[in-house]
N, C-alpha and C positions, 0 to 999 in steps of 0.2 A: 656701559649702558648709557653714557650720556652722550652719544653721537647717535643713538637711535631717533631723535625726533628729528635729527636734520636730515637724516637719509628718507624720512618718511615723508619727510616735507617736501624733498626735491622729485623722488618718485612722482609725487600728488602733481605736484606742476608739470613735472613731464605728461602725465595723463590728460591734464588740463589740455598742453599744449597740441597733443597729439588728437585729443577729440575739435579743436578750433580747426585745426589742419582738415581734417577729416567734413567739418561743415560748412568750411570757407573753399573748399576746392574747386566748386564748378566758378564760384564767383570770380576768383584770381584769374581762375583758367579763360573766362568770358576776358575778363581785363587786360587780359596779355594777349588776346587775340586781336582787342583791338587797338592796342597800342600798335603790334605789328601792324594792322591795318590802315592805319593812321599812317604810320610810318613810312607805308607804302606810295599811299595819296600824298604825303609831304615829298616825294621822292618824283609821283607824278605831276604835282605842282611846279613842282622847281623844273624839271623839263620843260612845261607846258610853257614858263616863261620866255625860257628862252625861243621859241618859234611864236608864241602867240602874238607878237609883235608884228609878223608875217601876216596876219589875218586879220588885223587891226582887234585882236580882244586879249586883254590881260585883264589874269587875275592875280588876286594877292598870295606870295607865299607865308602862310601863317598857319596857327594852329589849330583855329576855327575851321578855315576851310579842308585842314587835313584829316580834321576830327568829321567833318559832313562827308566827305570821300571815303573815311572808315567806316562809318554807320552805312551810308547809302550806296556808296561803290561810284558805276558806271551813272546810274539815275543820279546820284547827288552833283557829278561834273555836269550834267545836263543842267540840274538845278542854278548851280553855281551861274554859268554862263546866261540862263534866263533871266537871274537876278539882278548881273550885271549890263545886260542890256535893259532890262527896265527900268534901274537905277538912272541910269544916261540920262 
């Protein structure tokens, strides 16, 4: 009888743990979408540099810009590039 409250304890946390699972899911799932997404923008960053040289416009590879190409996509490199020309 005295290993009953530990088993009952860990059951309880497993529950716990299982219902945070259950109301944190779309959240992560949004998170790790846009990390990939990001990731991708950091990937077409890093290309862009190397030709944008070519064209006289460079932008920065960083984490800023690959977080605005995650959120924004296609429109945020437009952004990107707007920015950098009004900056000049």
């Amino acid at each position: 009888m005295t290993g009953l409250p530990g088993y009952v304890a860990w059951c309880l946390a497993g529950l716990v743990l299982c219902g945070a699972l259950l109301l944190l899911r779309r959240p992560a799932a949004q998170l790790i979408r846009l990390a990939l997404r990001s990731g991708v923008g950091l990937a077409a960053l890093a290309l862009f540099s190397q030709v944008g040289h070519l064209v006289g416009v460079q932008l920065g590879v960083n984490l800023f810009n690959a977080l605005v190409l995650g959120v924004l996509g296609l429109p945020g490199f437009g952004l990107l590039l707007m920015m950098q020309w009004a900056l000049r």
